[in-house]
Each structure stands twice: as structure tokens, then as C-alpha cells.
C-alpha positions in Angstrom: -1.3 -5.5 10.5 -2.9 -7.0 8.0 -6.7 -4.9 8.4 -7.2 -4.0 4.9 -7.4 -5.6 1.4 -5.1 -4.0 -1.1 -6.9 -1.3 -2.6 -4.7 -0.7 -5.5 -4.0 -4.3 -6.6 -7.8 -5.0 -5.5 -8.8 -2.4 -8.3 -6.2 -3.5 -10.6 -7.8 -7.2 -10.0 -11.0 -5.8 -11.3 -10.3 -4.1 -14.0 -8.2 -6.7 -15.9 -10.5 -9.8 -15.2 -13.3 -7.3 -16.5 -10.5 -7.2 -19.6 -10.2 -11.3 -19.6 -7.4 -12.0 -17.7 -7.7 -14.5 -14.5 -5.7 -12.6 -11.7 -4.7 -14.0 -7.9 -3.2 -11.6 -5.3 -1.0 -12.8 -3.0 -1.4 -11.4 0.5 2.4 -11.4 2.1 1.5 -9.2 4.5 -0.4 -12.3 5.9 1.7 -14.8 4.9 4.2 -13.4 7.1 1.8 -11.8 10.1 2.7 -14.0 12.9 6.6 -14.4 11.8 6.6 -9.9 12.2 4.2 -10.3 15.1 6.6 -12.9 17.3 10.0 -11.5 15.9 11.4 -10.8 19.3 8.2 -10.7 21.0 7.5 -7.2 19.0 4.0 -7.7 18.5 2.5 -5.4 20.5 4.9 -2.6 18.8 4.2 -3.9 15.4 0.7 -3.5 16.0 0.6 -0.4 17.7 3.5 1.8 18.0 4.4 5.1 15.6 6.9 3.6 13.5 5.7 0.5 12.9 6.2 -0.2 9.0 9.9 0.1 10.2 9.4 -2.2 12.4 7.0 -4.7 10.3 10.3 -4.3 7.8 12.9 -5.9 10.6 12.6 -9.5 10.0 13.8 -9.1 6.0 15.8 -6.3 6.6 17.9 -8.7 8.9 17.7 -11.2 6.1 19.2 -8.5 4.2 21.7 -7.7 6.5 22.5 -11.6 6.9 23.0 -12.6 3.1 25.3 -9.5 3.0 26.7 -10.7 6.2 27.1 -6.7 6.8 28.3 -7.1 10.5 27.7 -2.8 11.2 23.8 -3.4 9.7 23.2 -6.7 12.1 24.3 -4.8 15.3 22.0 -1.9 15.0 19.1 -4.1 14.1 20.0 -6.1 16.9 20.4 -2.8 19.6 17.6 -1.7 18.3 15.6 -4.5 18.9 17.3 -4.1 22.9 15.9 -0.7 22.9 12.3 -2.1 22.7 12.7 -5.3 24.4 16.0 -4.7 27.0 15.1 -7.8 28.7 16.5 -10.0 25.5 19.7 -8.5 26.8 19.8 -10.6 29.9 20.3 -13.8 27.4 23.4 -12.9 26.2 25.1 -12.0 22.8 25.0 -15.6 21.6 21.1 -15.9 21.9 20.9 -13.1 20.6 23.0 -13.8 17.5 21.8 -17.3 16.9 17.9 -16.0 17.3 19.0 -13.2 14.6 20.4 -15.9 12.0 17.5 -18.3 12.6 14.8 -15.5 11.8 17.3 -15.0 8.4 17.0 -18.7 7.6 13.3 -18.9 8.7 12.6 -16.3 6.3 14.3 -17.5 3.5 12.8 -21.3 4.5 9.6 -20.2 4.1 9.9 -18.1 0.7 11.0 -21.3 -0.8 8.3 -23.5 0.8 5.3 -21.0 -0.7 7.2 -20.3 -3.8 7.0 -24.1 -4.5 3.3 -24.3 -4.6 2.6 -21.5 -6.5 2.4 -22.6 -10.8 4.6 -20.1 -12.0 5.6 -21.6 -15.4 1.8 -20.8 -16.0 2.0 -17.1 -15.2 2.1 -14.7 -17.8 4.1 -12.4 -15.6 4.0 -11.6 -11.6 3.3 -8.2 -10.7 4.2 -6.3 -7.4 3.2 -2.6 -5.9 6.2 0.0 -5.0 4.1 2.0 -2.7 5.1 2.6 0.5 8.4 1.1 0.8 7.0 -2.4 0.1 9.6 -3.2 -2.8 11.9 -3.6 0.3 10.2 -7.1 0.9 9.8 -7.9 -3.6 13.3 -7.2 -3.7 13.1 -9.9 -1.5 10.6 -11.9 -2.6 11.5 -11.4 -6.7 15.2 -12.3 -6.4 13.7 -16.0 -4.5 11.8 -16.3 -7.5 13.6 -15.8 -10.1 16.2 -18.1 -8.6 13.6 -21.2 -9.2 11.8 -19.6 -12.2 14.7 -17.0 -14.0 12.5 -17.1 -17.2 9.3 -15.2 -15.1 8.5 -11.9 -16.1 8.2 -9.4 -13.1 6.8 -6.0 -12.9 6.7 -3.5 -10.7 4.5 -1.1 -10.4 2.8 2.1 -8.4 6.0 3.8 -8.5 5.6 8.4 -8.9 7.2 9.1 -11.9 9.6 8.0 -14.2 12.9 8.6 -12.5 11.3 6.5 -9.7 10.7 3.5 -12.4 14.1 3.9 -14.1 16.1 3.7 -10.5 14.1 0.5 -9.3 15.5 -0.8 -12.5 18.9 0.1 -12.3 19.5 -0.7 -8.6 17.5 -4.1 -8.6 18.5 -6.7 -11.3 15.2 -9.2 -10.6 12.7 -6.4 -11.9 11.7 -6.4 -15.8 9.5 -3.8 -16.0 8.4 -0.8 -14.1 5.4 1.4 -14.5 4.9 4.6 -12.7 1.4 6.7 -12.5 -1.9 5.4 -12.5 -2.0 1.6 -13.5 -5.0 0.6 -15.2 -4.2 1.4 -18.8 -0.6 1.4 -18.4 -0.4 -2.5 -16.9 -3.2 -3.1 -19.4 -1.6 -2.6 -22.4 1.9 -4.4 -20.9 -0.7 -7.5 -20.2 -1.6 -7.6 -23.2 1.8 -7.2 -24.8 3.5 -10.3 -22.9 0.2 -12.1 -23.8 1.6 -14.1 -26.5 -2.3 -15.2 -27.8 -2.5 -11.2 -28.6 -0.3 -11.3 -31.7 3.2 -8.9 -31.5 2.3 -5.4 -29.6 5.1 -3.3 -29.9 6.4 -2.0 -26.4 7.1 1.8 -27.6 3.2 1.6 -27.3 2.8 1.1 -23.4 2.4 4.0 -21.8 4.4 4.9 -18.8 6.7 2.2 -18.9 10.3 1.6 -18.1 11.8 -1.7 -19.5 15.5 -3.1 -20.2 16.9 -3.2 -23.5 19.7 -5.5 -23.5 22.5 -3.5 -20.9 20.3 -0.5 -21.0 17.3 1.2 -19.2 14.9 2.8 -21.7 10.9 4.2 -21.0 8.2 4.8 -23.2 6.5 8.6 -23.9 4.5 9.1 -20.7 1.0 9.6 -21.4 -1.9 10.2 -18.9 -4.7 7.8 -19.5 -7.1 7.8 -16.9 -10.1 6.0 -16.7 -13.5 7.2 -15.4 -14.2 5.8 -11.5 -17.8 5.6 -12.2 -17.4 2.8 -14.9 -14.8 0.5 -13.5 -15.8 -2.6 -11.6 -16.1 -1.9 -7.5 -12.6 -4.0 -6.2 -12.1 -7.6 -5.8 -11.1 -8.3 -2.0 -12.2 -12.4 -2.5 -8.3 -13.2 -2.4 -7.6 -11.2 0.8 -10.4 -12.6 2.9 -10.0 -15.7 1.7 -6.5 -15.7 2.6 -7.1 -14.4 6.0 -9.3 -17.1 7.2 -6.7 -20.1 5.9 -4.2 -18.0 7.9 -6.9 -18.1 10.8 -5.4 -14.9 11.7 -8.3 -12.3 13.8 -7.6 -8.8 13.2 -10.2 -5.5 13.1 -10.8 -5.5 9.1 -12.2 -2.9 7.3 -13.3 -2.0 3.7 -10.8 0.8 2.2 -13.4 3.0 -0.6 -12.3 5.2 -2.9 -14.2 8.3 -3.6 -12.1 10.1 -5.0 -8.4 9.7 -6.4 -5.5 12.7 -6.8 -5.8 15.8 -5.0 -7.7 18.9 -5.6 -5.7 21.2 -4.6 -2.2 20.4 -5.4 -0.5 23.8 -3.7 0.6 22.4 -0.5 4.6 22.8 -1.0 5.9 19.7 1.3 3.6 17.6 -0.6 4.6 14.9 -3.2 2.2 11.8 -2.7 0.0 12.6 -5.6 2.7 12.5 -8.5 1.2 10.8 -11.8 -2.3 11.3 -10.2 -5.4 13.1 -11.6 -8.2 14.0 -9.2 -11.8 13.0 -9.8 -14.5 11.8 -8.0 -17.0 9.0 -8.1 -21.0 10.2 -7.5 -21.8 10.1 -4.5 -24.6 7.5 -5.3 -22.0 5.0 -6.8 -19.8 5.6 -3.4 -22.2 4.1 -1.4 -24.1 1.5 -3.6 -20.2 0.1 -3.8 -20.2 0.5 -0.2 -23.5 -1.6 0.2 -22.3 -4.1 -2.0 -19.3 -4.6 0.0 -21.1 -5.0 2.9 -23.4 -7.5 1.7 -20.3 -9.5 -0.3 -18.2 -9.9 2.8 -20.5 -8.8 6.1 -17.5 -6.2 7.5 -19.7 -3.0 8.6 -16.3 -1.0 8.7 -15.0 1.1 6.0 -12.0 3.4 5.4 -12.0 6.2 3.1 -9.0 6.3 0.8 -9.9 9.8 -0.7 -6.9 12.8 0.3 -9.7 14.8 1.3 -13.2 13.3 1.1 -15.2 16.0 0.6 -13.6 17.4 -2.4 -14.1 20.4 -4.6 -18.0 20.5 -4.2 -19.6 21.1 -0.7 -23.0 20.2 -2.8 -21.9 16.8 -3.5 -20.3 16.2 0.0 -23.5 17.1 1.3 -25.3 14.4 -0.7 -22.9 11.8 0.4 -23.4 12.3 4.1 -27.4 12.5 3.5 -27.2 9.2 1.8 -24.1 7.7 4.4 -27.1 8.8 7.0 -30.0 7.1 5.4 -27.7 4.1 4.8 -26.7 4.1 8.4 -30.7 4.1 9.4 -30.8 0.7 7.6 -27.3 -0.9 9.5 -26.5 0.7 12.9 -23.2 -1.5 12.7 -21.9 0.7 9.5 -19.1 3.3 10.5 -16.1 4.9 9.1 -13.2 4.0 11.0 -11.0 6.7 9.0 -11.5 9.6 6.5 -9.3 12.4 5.5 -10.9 16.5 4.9 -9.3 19.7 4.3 -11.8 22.1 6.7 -11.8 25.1 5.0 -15.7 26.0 5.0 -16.2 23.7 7.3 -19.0 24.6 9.8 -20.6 22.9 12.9 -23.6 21.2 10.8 -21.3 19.3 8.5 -19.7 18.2 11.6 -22.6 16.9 13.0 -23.7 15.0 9.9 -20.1 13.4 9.5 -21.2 12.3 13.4 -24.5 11.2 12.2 -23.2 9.2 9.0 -20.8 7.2 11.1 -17.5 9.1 10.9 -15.4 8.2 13.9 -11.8 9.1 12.9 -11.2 11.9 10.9 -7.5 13.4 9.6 -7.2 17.0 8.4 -4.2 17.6 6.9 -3.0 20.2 9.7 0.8 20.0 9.4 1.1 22.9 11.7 -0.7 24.9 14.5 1.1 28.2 13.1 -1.3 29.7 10.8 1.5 31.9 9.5 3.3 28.5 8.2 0.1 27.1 6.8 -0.2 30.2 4.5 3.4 30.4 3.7 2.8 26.6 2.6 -0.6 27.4 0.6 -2.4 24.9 2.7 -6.0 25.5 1.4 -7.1 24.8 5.4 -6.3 27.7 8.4 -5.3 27.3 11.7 -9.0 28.7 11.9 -10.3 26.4 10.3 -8.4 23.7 11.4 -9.3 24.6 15.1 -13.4 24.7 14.4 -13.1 21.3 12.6 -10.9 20.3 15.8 -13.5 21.7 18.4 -16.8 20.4 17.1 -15.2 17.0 16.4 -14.4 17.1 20.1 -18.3 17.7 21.1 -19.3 15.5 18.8 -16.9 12.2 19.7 -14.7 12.1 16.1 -11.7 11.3 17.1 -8.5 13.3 15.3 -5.9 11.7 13.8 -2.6 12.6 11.9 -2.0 16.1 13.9 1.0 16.3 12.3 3.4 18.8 13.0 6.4 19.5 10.4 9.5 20.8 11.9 12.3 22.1 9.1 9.9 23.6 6.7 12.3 26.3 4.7 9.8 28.9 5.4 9.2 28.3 9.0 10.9 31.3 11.6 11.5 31.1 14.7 8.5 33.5 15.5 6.3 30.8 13.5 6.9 28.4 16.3 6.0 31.1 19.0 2.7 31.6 17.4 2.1 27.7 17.2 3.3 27.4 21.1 0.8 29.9 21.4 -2.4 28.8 19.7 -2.0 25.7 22.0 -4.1 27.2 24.7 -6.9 27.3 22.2 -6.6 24.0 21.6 -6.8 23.0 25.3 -10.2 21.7 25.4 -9.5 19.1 23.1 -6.2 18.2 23.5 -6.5 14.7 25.0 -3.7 11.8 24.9 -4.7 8.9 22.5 -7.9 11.2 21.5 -6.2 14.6 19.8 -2.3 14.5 20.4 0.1 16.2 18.1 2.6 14.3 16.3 6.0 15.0 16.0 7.5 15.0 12.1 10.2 16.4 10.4 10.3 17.4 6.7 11.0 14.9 4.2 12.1 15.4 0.6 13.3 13.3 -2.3 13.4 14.4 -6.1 9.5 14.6 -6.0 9.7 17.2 -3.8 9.1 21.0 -4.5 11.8 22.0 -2.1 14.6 19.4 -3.6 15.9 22.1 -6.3 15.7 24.6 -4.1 17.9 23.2 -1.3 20.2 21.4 -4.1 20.7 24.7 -5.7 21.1 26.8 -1.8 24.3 23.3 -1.4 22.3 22.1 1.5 21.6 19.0 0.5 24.0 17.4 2.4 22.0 18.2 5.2 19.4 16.8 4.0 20.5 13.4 3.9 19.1 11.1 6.7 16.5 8.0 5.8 16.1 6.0 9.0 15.1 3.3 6.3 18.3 3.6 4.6 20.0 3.2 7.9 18.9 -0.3 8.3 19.9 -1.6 4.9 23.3 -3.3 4.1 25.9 -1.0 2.6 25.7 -0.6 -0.6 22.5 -2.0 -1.3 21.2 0.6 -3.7 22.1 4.0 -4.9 20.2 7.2 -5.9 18.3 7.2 -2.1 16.8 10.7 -3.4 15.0 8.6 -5.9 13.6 5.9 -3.9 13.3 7.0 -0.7 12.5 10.2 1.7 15.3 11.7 3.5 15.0 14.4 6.5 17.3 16.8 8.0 17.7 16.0 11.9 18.5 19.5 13.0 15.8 21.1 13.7 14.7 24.8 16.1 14.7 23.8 19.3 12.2 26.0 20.3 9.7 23.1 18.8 10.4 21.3 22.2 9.4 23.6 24.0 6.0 23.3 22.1 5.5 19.9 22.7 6.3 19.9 26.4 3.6 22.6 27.0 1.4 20.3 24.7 2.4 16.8 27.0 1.0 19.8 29.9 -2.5 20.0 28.2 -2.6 16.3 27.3 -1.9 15.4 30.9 -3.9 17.8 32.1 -7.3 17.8 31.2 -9.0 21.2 30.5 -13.1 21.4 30.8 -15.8 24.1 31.3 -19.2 24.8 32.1 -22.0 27.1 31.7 -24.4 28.1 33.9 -27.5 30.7 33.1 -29.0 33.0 35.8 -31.5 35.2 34.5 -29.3 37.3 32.4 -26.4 36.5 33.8 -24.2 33.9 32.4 -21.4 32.0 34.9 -18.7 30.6 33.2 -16.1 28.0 34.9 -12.9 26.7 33.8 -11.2 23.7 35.5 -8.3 21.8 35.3 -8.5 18.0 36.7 -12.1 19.0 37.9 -10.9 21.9 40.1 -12.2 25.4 39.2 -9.3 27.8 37.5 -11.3 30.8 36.3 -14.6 31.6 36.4 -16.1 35.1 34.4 -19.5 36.5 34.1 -21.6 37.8 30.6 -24.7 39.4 29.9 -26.8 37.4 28.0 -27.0 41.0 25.5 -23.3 42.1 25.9 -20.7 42.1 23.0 -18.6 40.0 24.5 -21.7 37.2 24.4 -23.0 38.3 21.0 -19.6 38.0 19.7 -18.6 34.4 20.9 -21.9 33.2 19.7 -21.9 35.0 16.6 -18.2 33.2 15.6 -20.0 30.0 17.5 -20.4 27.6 14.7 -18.5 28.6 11.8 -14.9 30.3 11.0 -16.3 34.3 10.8 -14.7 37.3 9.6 -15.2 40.6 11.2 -17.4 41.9 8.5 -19.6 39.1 9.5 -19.6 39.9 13.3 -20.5 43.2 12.8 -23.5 42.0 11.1 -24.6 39.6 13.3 -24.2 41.7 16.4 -25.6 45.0 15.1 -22.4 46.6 16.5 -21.2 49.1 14.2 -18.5 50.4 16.3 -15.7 48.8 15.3 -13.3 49.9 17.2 -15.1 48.9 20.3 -15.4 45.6 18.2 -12.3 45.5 17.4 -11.1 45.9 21.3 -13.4 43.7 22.8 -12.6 40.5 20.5 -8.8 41.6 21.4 -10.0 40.8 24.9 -11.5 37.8 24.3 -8.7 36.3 22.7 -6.4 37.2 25.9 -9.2 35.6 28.0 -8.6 32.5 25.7 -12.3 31.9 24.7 -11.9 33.7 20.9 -9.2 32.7 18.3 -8.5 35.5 16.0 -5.8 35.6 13.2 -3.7 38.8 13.4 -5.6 40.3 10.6 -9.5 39.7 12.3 -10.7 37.8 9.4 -10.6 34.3 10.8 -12.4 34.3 14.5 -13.8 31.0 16.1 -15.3 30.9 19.4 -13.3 28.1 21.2 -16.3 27.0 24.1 -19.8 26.1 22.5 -22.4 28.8 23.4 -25.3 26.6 22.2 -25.5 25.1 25.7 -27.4 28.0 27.0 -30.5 28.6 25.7 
């Protein structure tokens, strides 16, 4: 669905009109909305089910499977399609078949018809991103081209690292040039080498670059040039509103911002998606001016923050950004943020409540597991304990949590790993709602990127780890190299992860809930399921077990830190009562008592 403006070509659009040169972005994705919206009446999936860039992909990669007239490729698109809609089925094969090789033609028909209006003899080049799979469609798109206009330059760019640039090149003939990292100076300098009004530039000097020279595929030294966020121009989304209301198409629309680009922490092992980036940040006073500015150019009050984790290294700077996101949200009650990504490690309940206050209304944290044995085993910078405070304040607060994803296949994950997640469910019951806070089922994906890929190449197991449900779809012998260009999973996985899911479908379907109720000194508290009372347990306002669960209340506490807060210096009657606690299911503890969080909220009684 077309809800966004580019952000990478809308900062690429910036920075070289800021350099001279007139750029035009050409939104496809809208172009083509209502042809991947009615393709088999799949709208509704398009729009809204898990998978859907798959499925936004099915109308070319039929065309694909048509011009190769790959028989094997057109059946499985075609089943399934009959998996989603069965009651196509009813029409027979030859509707079916024929509605198949219209959508080829249609697609191909209407290539030709936009390609026609657009001046390409005048470009200097036409450029395309290779994020996200979407060279699938320029393969597309380039090779229609370059059939009316052969003489076009065409570059591709966005793409990891070099092998990624060199294999576009090798298994796609319509591509000239590829780039991989960061673009600004990179696409730059190519601009200003095809510019023919810039006097001979010699191509050795591009950095980044991978070009053909005559039968072969060469690349220049890669260099990383970065420029400074604060100083470039805030991105140009003109052509994709602009765009949108010829197409008179109505969507939700937000403003993606970036705060930040790269990752800070750069451990996690499974994790290849900032190749060829370096972090930094922008201030958090030039974060939100852009934001007002934005606002003001094209009145949408909705932003999404682009950042891998937008509070960064500094919890200083953070803390000034939601102060002035507050302030700014004082001024226009319609601002929010409909999605931002944190790591919660130091998280506590006041930053919560400020990200509430500032507008935050979906928020992903980069769990990956509920097994806090698997996080560390990962170096994931965030705990399960931290994870689960972020998780239960969010909750109280209304954020909703996306991206609970759960990675099945890690190398290091054990069998007892998954016990431990199964688990650490039941402190997660109070906010485990379907459509609100869900885990999401994943499997482990790797390609040359990846930090695992020598490791399993070297064990011989990469035969197992050979499965891309994109590759599946596209005709045979469309490209090689798929550990290159795409990410490929290993379907066997413990079956004991089932088992976790069906006891988390339990809680979803199942809503957990509790109150508390003071009486004097006496405090009642009643857990229910559906509404009807399960449990119910008494505390002293003044007994350990109270002082404890308020004292890990609002922030992830070590034991050190509970013994200081509740003047008990016996720790092994410390010690026993928090092991008691956790059995009761109102205290998570890790196995070695440094991470504790309180799982109910004890700041209801007073």
C-alpha cells in the first residue's frame, strides 16, 4: 500500500537538486495500486495480511512466469491464488488461465502506455532502488525500457555491498550501473560523470560503484563517504503526493523521518540490514523542525520514524526529543507517531510515559525471542527483562507493540532455550492481546551478508539452508547466485516452538486482567480470566513480598538494588521470597537475580 513517500529516493531527490540537477520520482507502487489491489480480488490481503510484499509481487511475477511461459511457475501462482480466494475455483481452469494471461498482457499494456509519455531521450540516466526485493518489478520495468529507449543509461542502486551490486549486474543484462552503500556521494559523483556539460570524469573515481566494461563486471575502490544529516536538505515528497491525488487513490499516509541512520550497536548476530551503513543522528531540534516543516508543506499530522532504534546511544538526547515531540504535540493534538523502533535496555516507566505523551502509538523493539538465554547468546543489547518492562508499561499506557518477532533456527538456540521462552509466556499474559501484542512466527534467514553464512557453509549445511519462498515463485532459471540477492531459510525447525505458540493463541484468546484493592493494610489481589476470578492473594502493605514488587515496579532492578530499596539485608530471605514471587507469576527474575521486573503495576494503590 502505497502510505509513504520514498524515503531513500525522497532524500536522494534533495540532495542532488540542492547539487543542480532537476530530479522526478516515479511512484510505481501507485501507478500499479488498483491493478495489485483487484488482482483476483486480493485486496484485502494485499492490504493487510503478513506476507503481503509477496503478494503485492504476484501480478509481475505472473508476467514473469508468462513471458517465460514456465508452465510449473504459472500453476503455483495460480493454487496459490485458490488458497486465498477458493471460490475462483468454482470458474473453472479456463477462467482461471485466461484471467492469468490477461493480468500478463495488462501489465505489459500498461508499462508501454506510461513509458510512452515519459521524455526519456532527455534523461541523463534513470535510476531505481534495490531495497527490499523491489528490483523484482525494475527488472521488469528496465528491460520495457530499454526496449523503446536501448541507448538509456540505468542505475541501480541501495543494494549492501559489493557482491550484491556485482550479481544484479551479472544476472540482469538491462542494468548499467550499480551502487551499493550509502548513496548520496556515490550517485553524486556517477551524476556528474554521465553529465556530459561536466567535462570527462573518469569512472575509477566513483566510489562504490559496479559498472560493465565491455563483456566484463568491474567495481571501483569502495570508499565510505558519508555526509552529515544535519546539513542536508529535509526530503522532497512533492512527486509522491502529487502523484497520489492524480491517481485519486485514498490511503492512511504518513511522513517517514529519519533520526538517525545505521545502527549503534551492530552485535546482534542474525542481523545484516545495516551493511554499508554508518550510524549517526540528527539533533533532536533539527528532527522536529523537519517534522514541523513537513507538516506545514503537506498537512499529514502522521509520521513514521525510520531510525533502527530511535533513541540511540544517548538517553540525554532521547530525552530532549520527546520534551520537544511533547511541546510540539501541545501546539497540534492531531500529530502522532504511527510507528517507531527502540532497543529497551534502560528503559524505565517514565520514558514510557513520555513516548505516550509525545504521540507514540506503535512502537517495535527488536525482541526476536522471549528466551533471554537466546537474546544473550545473540548479543542483543535488550533482555527479556527489559523487553518485558518496555512490553508492560506500553500495555498501561495504550502503545501498541509491533514486530514480536520470534526467530526459530538460530544456531545457538537449544531445546531448553525454547522451554524457557514457553515459559516466560505467563509473564507476558497481561498483555498478550490478538491484533494488540501477538507474537510473530519467523524463521532465520541468511544470505552472504549474514554472520552465520560461513559458519553453516564451512559446518556443509548449507544445503539446508536453501529455501526463498520468493525464489519459489520465479521462472526457472531466472537468476543465479540467490545467496547474493536474496534471503533463504531452513524450513525444519524444533518442534517444541509449536507448542509455544499454541500456549500463546491460549493467552491471546484468553484475556488475562487483575485488580487491586486496599483495606487498611491489607492489600486484595484478583486475577481473572474472561472477567471470572482465578486467584486472588493477600499483602501487607510493609511485607517483603510488597516492598519487593514495588521496589522492581518501574524499572528493570538488580538484587543489589532491592536490597536497598527494601532495607532487607537478609538475603537469603530475599533471595527466597522473590523465588516465590516468580512462581506466583507476579515477579520475573533471570536465573542469576540481576534482572527483576514486577509484572502488575503497584502504583495503583496508594
Amino acid at each position: 500500500m502505497p502510505t509513504q513517500a520514498s524515503p531513500g529516493l525522497s532524500v536522494l531527490k534533495a540532495h542532488l537538486e540542492a547539487n543542480g540537477y532537476e530530479i522526478e520520482i516515479k511512484y510505481w507502487n501507485i501507478f500499479f495500486f488498483r491493478l495489485q489491489k483487484d488482482f483476483f480480488l486480493l485486496g484485502n490481503h494485499v492490504l493487510t495480511a503478513e506476507g503481503s510484499d509477496l503478494l503485492k509481487l504476484f501480478p509481475f511475477l505472473n508476467y514473469l512466469a508468462h513471458k517465460s511461459k514456465d508452465r510449473a511457475t504459472i500453476e503455483k501462482i495460480k493454487s496459490s491464488i485458490l488458497s486465498m480466494q477458493p471460490q475462483f475455483q468454482s470458474k473453472g481452469n479456463r477462467f482461471l488461465e485466461h484471467y492469468l494471461s490477461e493480468c500478463s498482457d495488462r501489465v505489459e499494456e500498461l508499462l508501454d502506455a506510461e513509458i510512452a509519455k515519459m521524455n526519456v531521450p532527455q534523461y541523463l540516466y534513470i535510476g531505481l532502488s534495490g531495497q527490499f526485493q523491489q528490483w523484482v518489478f525494475g527488472n521488469i520495468l528496465v528491460e520495457r525500457i530499454k526496449l523503446k529507449h536501448p541507448s538509456i543509461v540505468v542505475v541501480i542502486g541501495g543494494l549492501p555491498a559489493r557482491e550484491t551490486a556485482t550479481s544484479i549486474l551479472r544476472n540482469f543484462s538491462a542494468y548499467d550501473y550499480a551502487l551499493w552503500g550509502e548513496g548520496e556521494h556515490s550517485l553524486l559523483w556517477l551524476t556528474r560523470m554521465l553529465d556530459p556539460e561536466e567535462g570527462e570524469v573518469d569512472i575509477r573515481t566513483v566510489p562504490n560503484l559496479a559498472y560493465r566494461n565491455r563483456q566484463a563486471i568491474e567495481t571501483t575502490i569502495g570508499r565510505n563517504l558519508y555526509v552529515n544529516l544535519d546539513s542536508q536538505p529535509i526530503p522532497d515528497f512533492r512527486d509522491y503526493f502529487c502523484q497520489l491525488r492524480s491517481a485519486h487513490i485514498q490511503v492512511p499516509v504518513y511522513l517517514p523521518v529519519e533520526g538517525s541512520r545505521g545502527c549503534h550497536w551492530r552485535k546482534c548476530r542474525f542481523c545484516f540490514l545495516n551493511a554499508g551503513y554508518k550510524y549517526r543522528q540528527k539533533s533532536p531540534l533539527n528532527i522536529v523542525n523537519e517534522i514541523k516543516t513537513q507538516i506545514r508543506e503537506y498537512n499529514v499530522h502522521t509520521i513514521a520514524f525510520l531510525d533502527n532504534d530511535v533513541i540511540g546511544m544517548n538517553a540525554y538526547r532521547f530525552d530532549t526529543l520527546l520534551n520537544l515531540l511533547i511541546e510540539y504535540r501541545k501546539e497540534n493534538p492531531k500529530f502522532r507517531i504511527k510507528l517507531a523502533e527502540v532497543i529497551t535496555s534502560e528503559l524505565n516507566a517514565e520514558v514510557v510515559k513520555k513516548m505516550w505523551l509525545a504521540g507514540f502509538h506503535t512502537v517495535q523493539i527488536g525482541y526476536e525471542s522471549p528466551s533471554a538465554s537466546i537474546l544473550k547468546k545473540i548479543d542483543k543489547k535488550n533482555t527479556f527483562a527489559s523487553n518485558l518492562l518496555f512490553i508492560k508499561w506500553a500495555t498501561i499506557y495504550g502503545i501498541k507493540i509491533a514486530g514480536l518477532n520470534v526467530i526459530k533456527n538460530l544456531p545457538e538456540e537449544t531445546t531448553e532455550d525454547i522451554y524457557e521462552a514457553i515459559n516466560n509466556l505467563r509473564f507476558l499474559r497481561f498483555s498478550l492481546h490478538k491484533g494488540q501484542c501477538e507474537h510473530n512466527d519467523s524463521l532465520l534467514a541468511i544470505n552472504k551478508l549474514s554472520r552465520y553464512f560461513n559458519q553453516i557453509e564451512s559446518d556443509g549445511r548449507l544445503d539446508d539452508w536453501n529455501s526463498s519462498l520468493l525464489e519459489s515463485f520465479f521462472p526457472t532459471a531466472y537468476m543465479d547466485d540467490r545467496y547474493s540477492l536474496l534471503e533463504c531459510v531452513r524450513l525444519k525447525y524444533d518442534t517444541t516452538w509449536d507448542s509455544f505458540f499454541k500456549i500463546e493463541k491460549f493467552y491471546g484468546n484468553n484475556p488475562h486482567t487483575y485488580s487491586l484493592v486496599t483495606d487498611g493494610d491489607t492489600i486484595y489481589y484478583t486475577e481473572y480470566r474472561n472477567g471470572s476470578q482465578i486467584s486472588q492473594s493477600l499483602f501487607g502493605k510493609d511485607s517483603l513480598e510488597w516492598q519487593i514488587l514495588q521496589a522492581a515496579n518501574d524499572s528493570v532492578s538488580t538484587l543489589d538494588q532491592i536490597v536497598a530499596r527494601t532495607n532487607c539485608l537478609d538475603k537469603a530471605s530475599l533471595t527466597s521470597t522473590i523465588v516465590d514471587l516468580k512462581d506466583s507469576g507476579l515477579l520475573y527474575s533471570n536465573n542469576t537475580l540481576d534482572e527483576l521486573v514486577t509484572i502488575i503495576d503497584t502504583s495503583l494503590v496508594k
